[in-house]
BABALUM-753733 format. One record per atom (N, C-alpha, C): residue in three letters; x, y, z. Coordinates in steps of 0.02 Angstrom, whole numbers. Example, Ala and Ser with C-alpha at 12.3 -4.5 7.8 and 13.67 -1.06 7.14 Angstrom:
SITE	Ala	660	-284	390
SITE	Ala	615	-225	390
SITE	Ala	660	-165	390
SITE	Ser	642	-112	354
SITE	Ser	684	-53	357
SITE	Ser	645	2	394
END
This chain:
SITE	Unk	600	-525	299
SITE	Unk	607	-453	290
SITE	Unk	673	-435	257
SITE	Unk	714	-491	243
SITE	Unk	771	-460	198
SITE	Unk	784	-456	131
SITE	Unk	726	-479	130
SITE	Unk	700	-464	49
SITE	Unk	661	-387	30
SITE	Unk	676	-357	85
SITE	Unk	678	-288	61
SITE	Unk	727	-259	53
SITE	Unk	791	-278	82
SITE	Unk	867	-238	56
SITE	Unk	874	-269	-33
SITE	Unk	862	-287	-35
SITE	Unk	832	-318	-113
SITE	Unk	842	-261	-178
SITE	Unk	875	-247	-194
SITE	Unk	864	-177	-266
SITE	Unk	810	-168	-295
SITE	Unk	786	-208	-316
SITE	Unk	741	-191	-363
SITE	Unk	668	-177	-327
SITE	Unk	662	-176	-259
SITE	Unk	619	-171	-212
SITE	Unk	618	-82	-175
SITE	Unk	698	-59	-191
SITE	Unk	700	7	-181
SITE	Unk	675	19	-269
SITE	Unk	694	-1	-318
SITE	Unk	671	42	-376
SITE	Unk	597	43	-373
SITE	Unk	559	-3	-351
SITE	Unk	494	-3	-344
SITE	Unk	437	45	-306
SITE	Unk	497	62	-258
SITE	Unk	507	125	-209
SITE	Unk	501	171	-240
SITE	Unk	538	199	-248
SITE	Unk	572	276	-273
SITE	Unk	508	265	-360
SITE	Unk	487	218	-391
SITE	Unk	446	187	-460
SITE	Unk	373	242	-432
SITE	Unk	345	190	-377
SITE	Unk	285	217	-335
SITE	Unk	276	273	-298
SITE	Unk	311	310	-277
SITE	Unk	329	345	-252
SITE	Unk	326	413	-295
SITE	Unk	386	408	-355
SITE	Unk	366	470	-393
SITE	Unk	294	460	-442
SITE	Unk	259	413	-445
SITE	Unk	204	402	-483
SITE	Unk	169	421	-463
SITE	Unk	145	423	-392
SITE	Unk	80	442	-330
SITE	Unk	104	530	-344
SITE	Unk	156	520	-316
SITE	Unk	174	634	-316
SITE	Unk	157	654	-362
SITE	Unk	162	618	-447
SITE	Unk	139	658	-526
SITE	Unk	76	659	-511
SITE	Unk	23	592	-491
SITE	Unk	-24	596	-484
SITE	Unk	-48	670	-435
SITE	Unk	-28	662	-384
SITE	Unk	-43	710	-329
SITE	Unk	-43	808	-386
SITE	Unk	41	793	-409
SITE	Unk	48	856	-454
SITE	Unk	-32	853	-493
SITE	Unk	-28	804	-532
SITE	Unk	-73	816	-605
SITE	Unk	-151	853	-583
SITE	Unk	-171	834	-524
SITE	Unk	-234	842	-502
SITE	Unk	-234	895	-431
SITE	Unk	-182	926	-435
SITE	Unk	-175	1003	-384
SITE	Unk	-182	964	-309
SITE	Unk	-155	935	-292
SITE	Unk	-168	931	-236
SITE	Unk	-105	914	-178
SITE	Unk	-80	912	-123
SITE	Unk	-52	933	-62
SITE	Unk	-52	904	-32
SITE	Unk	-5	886	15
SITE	Unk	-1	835	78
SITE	Unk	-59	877	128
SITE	Unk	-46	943	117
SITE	Unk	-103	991	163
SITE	Unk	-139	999	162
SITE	Unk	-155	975	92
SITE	Unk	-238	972	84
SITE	Unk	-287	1040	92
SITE	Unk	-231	1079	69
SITE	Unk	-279	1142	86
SITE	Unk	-339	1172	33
SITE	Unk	-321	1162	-17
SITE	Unk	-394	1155	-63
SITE	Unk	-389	1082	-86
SITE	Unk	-466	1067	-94
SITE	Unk	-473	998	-118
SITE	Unk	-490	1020	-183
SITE	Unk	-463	964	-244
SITE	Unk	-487	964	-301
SITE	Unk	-571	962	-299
SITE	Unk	-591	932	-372
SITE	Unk	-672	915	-381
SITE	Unk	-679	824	-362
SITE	Unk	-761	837	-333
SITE	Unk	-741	725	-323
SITE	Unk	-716	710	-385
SITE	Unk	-727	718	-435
SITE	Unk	-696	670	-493
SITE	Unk	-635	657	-492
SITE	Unk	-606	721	-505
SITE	Unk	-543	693	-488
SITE	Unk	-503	674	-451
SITE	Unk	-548	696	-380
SITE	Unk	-511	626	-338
SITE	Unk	-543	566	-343
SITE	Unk	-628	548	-364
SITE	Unk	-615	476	-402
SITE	Unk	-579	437	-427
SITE	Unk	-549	503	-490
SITE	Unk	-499	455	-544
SITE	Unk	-433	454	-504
SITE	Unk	-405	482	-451
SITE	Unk	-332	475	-414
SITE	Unk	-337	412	-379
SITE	Unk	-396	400	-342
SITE	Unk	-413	345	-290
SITE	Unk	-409	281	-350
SITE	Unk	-445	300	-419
SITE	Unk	-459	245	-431
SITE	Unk	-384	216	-488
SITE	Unk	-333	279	-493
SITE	Unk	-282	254	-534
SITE	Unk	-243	227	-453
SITE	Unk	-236	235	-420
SITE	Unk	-208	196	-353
SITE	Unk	-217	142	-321
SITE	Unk	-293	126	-349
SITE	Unk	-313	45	-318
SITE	Unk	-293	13	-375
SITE	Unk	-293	27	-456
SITE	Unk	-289	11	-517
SITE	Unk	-195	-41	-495
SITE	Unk	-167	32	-500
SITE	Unk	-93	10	-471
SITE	Unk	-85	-35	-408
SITE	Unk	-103	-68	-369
SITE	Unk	-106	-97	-315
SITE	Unk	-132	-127	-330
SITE	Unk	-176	-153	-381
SITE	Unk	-209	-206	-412
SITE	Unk	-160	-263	-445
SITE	Unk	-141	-206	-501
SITE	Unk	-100	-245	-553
SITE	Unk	-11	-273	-503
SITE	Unk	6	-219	-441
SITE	Unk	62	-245	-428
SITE	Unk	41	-311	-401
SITE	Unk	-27	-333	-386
SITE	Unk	-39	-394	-342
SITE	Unk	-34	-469	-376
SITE	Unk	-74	-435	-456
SITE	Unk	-79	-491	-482
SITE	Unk	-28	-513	-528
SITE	Unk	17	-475	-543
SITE	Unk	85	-480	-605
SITE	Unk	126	-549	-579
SITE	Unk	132	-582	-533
SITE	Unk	153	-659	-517
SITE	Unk	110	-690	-560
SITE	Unk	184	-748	-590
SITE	Unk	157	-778	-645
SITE	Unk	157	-840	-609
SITE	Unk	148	-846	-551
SITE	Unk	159	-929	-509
SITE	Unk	78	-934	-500
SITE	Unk	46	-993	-502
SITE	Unk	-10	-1023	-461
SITE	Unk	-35	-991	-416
SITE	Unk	-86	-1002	-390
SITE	Unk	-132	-996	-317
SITE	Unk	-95	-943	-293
SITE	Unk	-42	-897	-296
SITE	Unk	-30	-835	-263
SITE	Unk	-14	-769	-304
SITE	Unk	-17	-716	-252
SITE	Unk	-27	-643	-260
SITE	Unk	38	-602	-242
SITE	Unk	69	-575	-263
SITE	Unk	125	-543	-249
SITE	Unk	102	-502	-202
SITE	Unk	104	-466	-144
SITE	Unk	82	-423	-92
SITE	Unk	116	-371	-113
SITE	Unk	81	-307	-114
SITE	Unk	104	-229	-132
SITE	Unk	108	-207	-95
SITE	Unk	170	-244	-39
SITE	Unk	179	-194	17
SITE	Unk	236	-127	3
SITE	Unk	264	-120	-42
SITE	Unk	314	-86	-60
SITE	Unk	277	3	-106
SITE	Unk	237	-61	-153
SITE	Unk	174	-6	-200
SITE	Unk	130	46	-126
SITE	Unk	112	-8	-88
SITE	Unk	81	41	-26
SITE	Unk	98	52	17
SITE	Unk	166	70	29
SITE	Unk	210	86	64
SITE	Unk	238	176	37
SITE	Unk	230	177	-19
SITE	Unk	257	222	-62
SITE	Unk	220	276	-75
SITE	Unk	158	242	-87
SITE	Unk	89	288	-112
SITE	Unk	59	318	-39
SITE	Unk	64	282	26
SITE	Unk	44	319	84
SITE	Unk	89	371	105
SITE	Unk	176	349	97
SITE	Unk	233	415	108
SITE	Unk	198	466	90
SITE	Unk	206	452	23
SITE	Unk	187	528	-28
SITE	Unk	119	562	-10
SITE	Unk	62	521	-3
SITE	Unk	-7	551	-4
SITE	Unk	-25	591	52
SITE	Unk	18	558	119
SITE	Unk	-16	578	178
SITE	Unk	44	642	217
SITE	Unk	17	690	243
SITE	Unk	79	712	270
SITE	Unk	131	684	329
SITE	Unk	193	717	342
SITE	Unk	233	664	345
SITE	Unk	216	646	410
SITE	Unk	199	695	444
SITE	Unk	193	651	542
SITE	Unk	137	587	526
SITE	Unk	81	593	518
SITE	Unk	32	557	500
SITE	Unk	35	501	442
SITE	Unk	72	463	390
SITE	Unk	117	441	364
SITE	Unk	180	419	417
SITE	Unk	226	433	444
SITE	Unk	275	421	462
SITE	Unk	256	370	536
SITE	Unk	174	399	586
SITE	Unk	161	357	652
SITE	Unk	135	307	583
SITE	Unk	97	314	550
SITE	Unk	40	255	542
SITE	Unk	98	206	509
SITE	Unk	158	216	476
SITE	Unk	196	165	418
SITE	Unk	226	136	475
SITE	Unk	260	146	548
SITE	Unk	290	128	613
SITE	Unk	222	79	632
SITE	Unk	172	98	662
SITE	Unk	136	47	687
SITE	Unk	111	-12	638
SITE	Unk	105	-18	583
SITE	Unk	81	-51	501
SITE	Unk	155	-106	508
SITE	Unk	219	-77	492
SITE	Unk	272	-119	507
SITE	Unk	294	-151	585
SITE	Unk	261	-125	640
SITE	Unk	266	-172	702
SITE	Unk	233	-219	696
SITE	Unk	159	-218	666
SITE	Unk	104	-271	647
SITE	Unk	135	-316	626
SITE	Unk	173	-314	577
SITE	Unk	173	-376	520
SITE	Unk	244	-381	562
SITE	Unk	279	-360	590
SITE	Unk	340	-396	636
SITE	Unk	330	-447	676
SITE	Unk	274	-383	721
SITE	Unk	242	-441	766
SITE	Unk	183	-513	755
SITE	Unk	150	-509	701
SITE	Unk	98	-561	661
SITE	Unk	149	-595	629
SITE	Unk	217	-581	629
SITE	Unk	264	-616	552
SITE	Unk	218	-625	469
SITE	Unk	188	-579	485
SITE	Unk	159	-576	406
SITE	Unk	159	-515	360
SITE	Unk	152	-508	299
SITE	Unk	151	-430	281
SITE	Unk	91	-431	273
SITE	Unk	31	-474	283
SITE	Unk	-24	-458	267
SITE	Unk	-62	-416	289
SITE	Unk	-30	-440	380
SITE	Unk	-53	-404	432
SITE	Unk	-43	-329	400
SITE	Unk	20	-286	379
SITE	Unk	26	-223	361
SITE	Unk	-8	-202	326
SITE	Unk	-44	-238	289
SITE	Unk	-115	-206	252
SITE	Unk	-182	-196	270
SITE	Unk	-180	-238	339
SITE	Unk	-267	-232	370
SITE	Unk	-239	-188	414
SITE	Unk	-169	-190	457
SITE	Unk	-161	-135	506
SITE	Unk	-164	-47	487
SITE	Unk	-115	-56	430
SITE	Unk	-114	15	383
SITE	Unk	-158	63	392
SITE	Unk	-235	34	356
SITE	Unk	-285	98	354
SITE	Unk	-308	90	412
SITE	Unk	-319	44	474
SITE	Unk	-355	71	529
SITE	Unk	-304	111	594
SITE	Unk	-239	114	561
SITE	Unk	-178	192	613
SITE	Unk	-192	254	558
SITE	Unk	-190	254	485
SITE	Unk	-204	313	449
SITE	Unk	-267	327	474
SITE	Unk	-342	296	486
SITE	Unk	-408	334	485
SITE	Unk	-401	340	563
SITE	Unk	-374	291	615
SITE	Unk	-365	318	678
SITE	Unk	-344	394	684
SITE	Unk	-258	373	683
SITE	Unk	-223	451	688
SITE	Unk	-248	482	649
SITE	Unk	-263	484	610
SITE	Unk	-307	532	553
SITE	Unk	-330	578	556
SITE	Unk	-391	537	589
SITE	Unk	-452	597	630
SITE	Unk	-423	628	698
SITE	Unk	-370	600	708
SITE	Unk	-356	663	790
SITE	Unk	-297	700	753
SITE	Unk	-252	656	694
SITE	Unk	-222	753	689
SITE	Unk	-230	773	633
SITE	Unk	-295	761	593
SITE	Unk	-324	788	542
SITE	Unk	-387	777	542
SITE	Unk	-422	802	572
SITE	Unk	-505	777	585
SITE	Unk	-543	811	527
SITE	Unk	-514	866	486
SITE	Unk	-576	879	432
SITE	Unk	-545	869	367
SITE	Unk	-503	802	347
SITE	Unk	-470	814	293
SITE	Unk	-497	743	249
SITE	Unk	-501	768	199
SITE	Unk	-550	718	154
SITE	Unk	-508	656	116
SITE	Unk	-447	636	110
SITE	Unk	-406	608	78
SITE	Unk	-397	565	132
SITE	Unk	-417	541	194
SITE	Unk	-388	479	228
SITE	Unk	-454	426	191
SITE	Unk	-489	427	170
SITE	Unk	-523	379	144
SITE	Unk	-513	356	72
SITE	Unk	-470	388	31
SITE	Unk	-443	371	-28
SITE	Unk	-385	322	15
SITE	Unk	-333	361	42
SITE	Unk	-280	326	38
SITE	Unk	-257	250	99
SITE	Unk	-323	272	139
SITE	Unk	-363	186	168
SITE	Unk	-388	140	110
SITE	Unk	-405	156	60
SITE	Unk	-450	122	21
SITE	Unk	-417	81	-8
SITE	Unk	-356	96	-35
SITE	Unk	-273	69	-73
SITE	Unk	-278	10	-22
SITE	Unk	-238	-7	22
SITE	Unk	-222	-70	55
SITE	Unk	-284	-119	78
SITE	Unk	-336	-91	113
SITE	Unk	-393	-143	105
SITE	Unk	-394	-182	61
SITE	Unk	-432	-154	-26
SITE	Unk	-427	-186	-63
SITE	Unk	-377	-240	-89
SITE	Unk	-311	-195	-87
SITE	Unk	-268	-252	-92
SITE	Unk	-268	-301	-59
SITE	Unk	-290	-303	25
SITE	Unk	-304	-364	55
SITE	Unk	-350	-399	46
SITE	Unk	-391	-367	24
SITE	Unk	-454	-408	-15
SITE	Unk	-442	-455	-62
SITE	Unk	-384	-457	-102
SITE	Unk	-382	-491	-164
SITE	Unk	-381	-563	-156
SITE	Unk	-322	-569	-104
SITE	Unk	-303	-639	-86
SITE	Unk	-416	-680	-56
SITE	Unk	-423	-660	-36
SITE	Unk	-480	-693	32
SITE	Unk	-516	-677	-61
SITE	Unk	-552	-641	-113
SITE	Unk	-584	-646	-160
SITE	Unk	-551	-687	-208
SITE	Unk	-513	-726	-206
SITE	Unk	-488	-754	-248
SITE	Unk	-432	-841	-246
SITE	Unk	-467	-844	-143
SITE	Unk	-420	-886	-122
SITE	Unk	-355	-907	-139
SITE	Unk	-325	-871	-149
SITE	Unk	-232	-865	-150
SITE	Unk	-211	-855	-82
SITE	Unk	-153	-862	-98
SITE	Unk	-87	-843	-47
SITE	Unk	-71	-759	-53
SITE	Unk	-52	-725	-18
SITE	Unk	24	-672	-26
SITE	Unk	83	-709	-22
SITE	Unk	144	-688	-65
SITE	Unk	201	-679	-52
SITE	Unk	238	-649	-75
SITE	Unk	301	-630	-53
SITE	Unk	342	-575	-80
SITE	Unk	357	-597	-129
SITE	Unk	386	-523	-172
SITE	Unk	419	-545	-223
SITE	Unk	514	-569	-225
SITE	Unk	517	-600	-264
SITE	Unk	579	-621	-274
SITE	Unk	581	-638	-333
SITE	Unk	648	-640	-346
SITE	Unk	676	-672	-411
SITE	Unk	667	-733	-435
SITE	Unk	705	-765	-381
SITE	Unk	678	-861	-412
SITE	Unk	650	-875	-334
SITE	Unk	584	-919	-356
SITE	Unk	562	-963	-305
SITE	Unk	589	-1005	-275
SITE	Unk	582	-1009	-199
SITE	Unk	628	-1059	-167
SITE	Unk	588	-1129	-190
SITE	Unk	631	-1183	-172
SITE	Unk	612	-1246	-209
SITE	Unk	538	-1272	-152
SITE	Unk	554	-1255	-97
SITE	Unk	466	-1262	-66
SITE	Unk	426	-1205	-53
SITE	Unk	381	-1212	-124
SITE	Unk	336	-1178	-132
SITE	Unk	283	-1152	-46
SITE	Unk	279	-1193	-1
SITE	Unk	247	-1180	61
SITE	Unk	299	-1133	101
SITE	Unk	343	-1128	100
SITE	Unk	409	-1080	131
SITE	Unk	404	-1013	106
SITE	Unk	381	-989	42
SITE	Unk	361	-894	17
SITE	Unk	264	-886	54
SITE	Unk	227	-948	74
SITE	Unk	140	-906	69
SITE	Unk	170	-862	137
SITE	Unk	112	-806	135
SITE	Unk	112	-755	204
SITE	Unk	66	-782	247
SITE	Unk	13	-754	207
SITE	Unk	-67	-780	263
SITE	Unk	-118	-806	211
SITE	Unk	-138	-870	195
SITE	Unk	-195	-874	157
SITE	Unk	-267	-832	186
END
């Protein structure tokens, strides 16, 4: 985990972060969710968000592994979700992967505290199933494609078995 005091891991931050909010701007929509756009365009928001969580996964130019977008979906849930609901679910998502020692775990834990807490302190709001949809998939990639996760870094340590998370 100290490869998140890391710089270029906050620019990736603050990168994702204002990208999800333009998105959010471009297509009228609110942490409050008080009018919903049309489905389409929350199609095309959901689907420029898995797009991005896609490409942050696969841009490792090493073998048999996947860079994990825990940072990309870390950023895109801040922004999307409002902040109490965002702020419990990103706390229980990071105890997971403390307690599993994996970040993978933070991607299967993620959407099932957002659609949990969700529905008790937002029970009629239509955007917890977009922004569940983001980390699944990303966990999906590794198990469709038998790879590894691992963080990113600069240079690889010299044993390659010392960066996998969870095959």
């Amino acid at each position: 985990m100290r490869a998140l005091l890391l710089p270029w891991h906050w620019v990736d931050l603050v990168r994702a972060g204002t990208g999800t909010w333009l998105l959010m701007a471009a297509i009228g929509l609110t942490s409050t969710a008080e009018v919903m756009p049309g489905k389409t365009l929350l199609a095309l928001a959901a689907g420029v968000l898995v797009v991005g969580a896609v490409v942050q996964a696969v841009a490792c130019r090493a073998d048999e592994v996947f860079f994990i977008p825990f940072v990309y979906v870390l950023a895109e849930t801040a922004v999307l979700f409002p902040p109490l609901l965002a702020a419990l679910a990103l706390i229980l998502a990071i105890t997971a992967a403390f307690a599993f020692r994996s970040l993978a775990a933070f991607l299967w834990c993620l959407p099932v505290c957002l659609v949990a807490l969700g529905q008790w302190l937002y029970p009629n709001w239509l955007l917890l199933g977009i922004g569940a949809m983001v980390p699944v998939l990303a966990a999906l990639l590794p198990l469709l494609f038998h790879r590894a996760f691992v963080f990113a870094l600069r240079k690889f340590p010299a044993d390659p078995e010392a960066m996998h998370d969870l095959r």
